[in-house]
ROGU-479062 format. One record per residue (C-alpha): residue in one letter; residue number from 0; x, y, z. Coordinates in Angstrom, 2 decimals, decimal comma. Each point is the difference from the previous one (the first is absolute). Layout:
BEGIN
<filo r="a" k="NUM" xx="X" yy="Y" zz="Z"/>
...
END
This chain:
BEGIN
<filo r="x" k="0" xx="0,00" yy="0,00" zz="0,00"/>
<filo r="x" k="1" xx="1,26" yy="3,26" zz="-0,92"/>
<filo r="x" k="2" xx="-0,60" yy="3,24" zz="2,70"/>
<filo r="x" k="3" xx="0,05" yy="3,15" zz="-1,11"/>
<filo r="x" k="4" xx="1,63" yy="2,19" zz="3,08"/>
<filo r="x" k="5" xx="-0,14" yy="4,23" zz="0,48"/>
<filo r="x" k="6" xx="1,10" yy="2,19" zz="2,66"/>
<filo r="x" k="7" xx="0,49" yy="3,59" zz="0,52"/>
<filo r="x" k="8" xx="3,10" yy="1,61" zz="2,08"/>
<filo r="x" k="9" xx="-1,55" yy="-1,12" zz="3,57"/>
<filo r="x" k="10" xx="-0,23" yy="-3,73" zz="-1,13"/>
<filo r="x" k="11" xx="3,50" yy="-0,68" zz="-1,58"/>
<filo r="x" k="12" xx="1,50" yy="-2,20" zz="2,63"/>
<filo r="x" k="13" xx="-3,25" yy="-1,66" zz="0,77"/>
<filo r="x" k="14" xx="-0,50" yy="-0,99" zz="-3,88"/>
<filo r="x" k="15" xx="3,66" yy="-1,34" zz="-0,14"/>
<filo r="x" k="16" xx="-1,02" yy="-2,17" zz="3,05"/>
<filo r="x" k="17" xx="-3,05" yy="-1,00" zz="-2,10"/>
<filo r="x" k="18" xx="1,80" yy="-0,60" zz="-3,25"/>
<filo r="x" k="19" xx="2,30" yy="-2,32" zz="1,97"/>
<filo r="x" k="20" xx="-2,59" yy="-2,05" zz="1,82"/>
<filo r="x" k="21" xx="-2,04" yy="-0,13" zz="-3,20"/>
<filo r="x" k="22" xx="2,80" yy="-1,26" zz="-1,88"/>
<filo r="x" k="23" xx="0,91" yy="-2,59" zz="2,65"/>
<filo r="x" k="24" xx="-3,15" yy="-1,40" zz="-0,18"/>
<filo r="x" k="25" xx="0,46" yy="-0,63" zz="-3,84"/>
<filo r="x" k="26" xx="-2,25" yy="2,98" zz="-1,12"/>
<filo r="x" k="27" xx="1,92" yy="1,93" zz="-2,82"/>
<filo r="x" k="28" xx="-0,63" yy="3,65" zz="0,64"/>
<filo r="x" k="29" xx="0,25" yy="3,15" zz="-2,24"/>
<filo r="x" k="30" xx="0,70" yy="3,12" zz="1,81"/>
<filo r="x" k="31" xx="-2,08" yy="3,18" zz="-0,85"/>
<filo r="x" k="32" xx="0,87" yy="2,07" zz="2,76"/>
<filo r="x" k="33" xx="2,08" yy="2,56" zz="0,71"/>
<filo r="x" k="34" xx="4,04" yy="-1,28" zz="1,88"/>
<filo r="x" k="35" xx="0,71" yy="3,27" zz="1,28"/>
<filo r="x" k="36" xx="-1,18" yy="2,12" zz="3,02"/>
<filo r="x" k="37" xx="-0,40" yy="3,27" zz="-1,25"/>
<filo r="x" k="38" xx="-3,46" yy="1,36" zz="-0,08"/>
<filo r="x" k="39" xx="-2,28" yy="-1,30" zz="-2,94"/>
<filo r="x" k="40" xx="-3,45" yy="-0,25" zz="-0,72"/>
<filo r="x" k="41" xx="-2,13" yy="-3,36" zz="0,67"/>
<filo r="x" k="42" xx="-2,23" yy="0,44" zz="-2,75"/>
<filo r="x" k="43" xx="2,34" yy="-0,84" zz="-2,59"/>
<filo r="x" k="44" xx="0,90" yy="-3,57" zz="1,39"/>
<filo r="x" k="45" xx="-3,26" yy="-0,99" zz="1,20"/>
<filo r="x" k="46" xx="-1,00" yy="0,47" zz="-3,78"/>
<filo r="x" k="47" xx="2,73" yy="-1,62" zz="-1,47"/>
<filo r="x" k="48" xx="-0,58" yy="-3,25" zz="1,81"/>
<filo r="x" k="49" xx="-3,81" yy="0,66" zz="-0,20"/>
<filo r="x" k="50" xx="0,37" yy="0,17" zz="-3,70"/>
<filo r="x" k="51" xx="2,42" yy="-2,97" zz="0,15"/>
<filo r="x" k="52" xx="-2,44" yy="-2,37" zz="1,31"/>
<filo r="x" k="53" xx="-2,53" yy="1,19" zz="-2,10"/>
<filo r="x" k="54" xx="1,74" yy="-0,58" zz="-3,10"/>
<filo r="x" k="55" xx="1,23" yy="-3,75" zz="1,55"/>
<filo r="x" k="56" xx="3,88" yy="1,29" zz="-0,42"/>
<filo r="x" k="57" xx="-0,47" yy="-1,33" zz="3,94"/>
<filo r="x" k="58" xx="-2,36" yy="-2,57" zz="1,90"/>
<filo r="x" k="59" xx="-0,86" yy="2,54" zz="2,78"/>
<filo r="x" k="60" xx="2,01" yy="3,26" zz="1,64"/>
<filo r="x" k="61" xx="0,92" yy="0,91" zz="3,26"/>
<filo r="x" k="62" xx="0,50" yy="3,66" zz="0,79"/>
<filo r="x" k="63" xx="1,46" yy="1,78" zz="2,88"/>
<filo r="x" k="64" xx="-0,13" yy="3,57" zz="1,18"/>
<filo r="x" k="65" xx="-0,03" yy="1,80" zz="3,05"/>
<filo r="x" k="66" xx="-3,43" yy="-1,62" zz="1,18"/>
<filo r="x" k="67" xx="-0,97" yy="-1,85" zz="-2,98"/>
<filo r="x" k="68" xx="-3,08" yy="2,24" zz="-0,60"/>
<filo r="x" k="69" xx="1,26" yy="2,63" zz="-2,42"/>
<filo r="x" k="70" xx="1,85" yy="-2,39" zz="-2,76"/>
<filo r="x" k="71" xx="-3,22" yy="-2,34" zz="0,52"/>
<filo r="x" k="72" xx="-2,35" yy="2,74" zz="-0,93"/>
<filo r="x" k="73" xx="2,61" yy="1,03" zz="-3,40"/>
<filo r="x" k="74" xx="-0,47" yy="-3,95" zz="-0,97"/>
<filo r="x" k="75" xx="-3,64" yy="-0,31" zz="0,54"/>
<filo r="x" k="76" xx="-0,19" yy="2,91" zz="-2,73"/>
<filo r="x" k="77" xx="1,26" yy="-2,98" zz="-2,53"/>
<filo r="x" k="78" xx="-3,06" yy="-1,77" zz="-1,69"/>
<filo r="x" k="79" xx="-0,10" yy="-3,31" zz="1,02"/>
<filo r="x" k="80" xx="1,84" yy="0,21" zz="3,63"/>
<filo r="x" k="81" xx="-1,63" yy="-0,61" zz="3,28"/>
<filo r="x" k="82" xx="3,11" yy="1,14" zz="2,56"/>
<filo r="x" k="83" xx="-0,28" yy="-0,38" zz="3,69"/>
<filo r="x" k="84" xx="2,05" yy="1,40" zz="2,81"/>
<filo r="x" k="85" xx="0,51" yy="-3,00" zz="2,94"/>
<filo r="x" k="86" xx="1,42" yy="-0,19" zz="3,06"/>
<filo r="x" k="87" xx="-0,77" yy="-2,82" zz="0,89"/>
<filo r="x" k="88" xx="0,46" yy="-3,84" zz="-1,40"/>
<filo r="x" k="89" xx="-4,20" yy="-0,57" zz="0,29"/>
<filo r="x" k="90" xx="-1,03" yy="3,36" zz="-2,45"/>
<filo r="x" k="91" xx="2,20" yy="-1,44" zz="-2,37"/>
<filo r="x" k="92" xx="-0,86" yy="-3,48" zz="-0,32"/>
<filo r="x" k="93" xx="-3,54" yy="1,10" zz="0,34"/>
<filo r="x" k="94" xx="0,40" yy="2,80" zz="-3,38"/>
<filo r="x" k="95" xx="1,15" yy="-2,50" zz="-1,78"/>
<filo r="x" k="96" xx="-2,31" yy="-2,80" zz="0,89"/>
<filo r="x" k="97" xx="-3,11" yy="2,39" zz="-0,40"/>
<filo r="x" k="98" xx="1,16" yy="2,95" zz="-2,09"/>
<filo r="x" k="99" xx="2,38" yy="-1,22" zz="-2,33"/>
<filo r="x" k="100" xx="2,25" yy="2,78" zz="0,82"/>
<filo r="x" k="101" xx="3,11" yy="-0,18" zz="-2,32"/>
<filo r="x" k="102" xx="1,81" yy="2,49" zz="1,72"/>
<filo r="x" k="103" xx="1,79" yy="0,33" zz="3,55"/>
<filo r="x" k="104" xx="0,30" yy="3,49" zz="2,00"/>
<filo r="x" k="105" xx="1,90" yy="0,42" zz="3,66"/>
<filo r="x" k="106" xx="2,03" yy="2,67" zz="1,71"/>
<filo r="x" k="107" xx="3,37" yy="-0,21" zz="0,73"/>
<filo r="x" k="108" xx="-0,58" yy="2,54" zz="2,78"/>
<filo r="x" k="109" xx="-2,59" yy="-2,23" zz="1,39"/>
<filo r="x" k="110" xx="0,85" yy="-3,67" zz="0,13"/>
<filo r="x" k="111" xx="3,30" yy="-1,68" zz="0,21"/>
<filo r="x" k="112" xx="1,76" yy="-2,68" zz="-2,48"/>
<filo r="x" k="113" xx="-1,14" yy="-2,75" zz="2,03"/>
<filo r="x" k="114" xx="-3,76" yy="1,07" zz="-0,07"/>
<filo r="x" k="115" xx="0,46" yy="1,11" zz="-3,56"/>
<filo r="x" k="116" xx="1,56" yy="-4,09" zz="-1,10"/>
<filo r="x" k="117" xx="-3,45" yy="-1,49" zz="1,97"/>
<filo r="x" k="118" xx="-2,30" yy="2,12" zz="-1,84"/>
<filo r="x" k="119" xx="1,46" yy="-0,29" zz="-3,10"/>
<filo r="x" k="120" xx="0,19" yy="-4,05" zz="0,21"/>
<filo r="x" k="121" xx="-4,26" yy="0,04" zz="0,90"/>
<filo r="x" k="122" xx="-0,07" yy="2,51" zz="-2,91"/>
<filo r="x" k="123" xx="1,85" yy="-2,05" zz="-2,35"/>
<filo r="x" k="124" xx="-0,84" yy="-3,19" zz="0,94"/>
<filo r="x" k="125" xx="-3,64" yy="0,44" zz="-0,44"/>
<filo r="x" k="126" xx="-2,00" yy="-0,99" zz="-2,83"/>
<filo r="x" k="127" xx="-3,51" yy="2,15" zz="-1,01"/>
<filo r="x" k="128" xx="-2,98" yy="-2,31" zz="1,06"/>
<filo r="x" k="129" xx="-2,21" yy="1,09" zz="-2,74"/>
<filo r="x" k="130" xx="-3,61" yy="-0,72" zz="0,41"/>
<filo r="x" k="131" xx="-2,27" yy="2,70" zz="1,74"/>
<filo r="x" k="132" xx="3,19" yy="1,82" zz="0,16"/>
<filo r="x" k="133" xx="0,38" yy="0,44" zz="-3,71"/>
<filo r="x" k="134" xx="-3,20" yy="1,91" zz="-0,25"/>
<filo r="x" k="135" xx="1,06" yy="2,62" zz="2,47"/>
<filo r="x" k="136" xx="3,55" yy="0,38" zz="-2,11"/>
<filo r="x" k="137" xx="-1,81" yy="0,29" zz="-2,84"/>
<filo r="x" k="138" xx="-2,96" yy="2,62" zz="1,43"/>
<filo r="x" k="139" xx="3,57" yy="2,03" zz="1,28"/>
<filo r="x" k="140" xx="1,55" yy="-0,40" zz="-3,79"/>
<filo r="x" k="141" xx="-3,18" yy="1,73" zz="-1,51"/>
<filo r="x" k="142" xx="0,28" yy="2,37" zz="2,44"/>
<filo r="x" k="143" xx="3,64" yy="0,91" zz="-1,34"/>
<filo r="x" k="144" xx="-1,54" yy="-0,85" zz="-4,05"/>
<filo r="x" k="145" xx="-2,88" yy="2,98" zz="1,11"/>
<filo r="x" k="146" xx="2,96" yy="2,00" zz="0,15"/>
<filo r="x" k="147" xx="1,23" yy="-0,03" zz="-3,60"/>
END
């Protein structure tokens, strides 16, 4: 499976972390984000890995800011992603098992590495159940298809 990864300047050191643990768990990775810690603006890599997964250059992102909110709201704006912000292991296994959600928000300046490697096992390692589920991803996608 290929993850698409972004960061701004307050999530460098936390998405090397990631990039490492991803990669030791046999995920190959493709870094979006920014590798240096002077001030930039979130918008611009919560889009590129929203429009990454999107597209299907990558399986799913994970994007890190300061609190996960801001670059989650920038990917959201990409037809055809459904990004949350978790921090904690049960949201994400629960947006992907009901939601679908393709993308992964957190804060570096609110969780730790350790916090940040459980949540993103339940968020990787679970699959969409479908069923009564699929109707309420697809009312959300006409929502966004309203929009055009």
């Amino acid at each position: 499976m290929k993850i698409g990864l972004g960061n701004d300047h307050s999530a460098v050191e936390m998405k090397r972390q990631v990039a490492e643990y991803l990669k030791e768990k046999g995920y190959e990775v493709v870094n979006y984000g920014t590798d240096s810690e002077e001030s930039c603006d979130y918008p611009v890599y919560g889009e590129k890995v929203g429009r990454a997964v999107a597209s299907g250059e990558v399986d799913l992102g994970i994007i890190i800011c300061g609190t996960g909110l801001g670059i989650s709201l920038a990917a959201n704006k990409v037809r055809g992603i459904r990004a949350v912000v978790c921090s904690e292991p049960y949201t994400a296994r629960l947006s992907r098992q009901h939601n679908n959600a393709n993308v992964l928000a957190f804060g570096a300046r609110v969780i730790g590495i350790e916090l940040a490697k459980m949540i993103i096992d339940e968020f990787l390692g679970t699959e969409f159940e479908g069923g009564r589920h699929q109707r309420r991803v697809d009312m959300i996608m006409d929502i966004e298809n309203k929009e055009r």
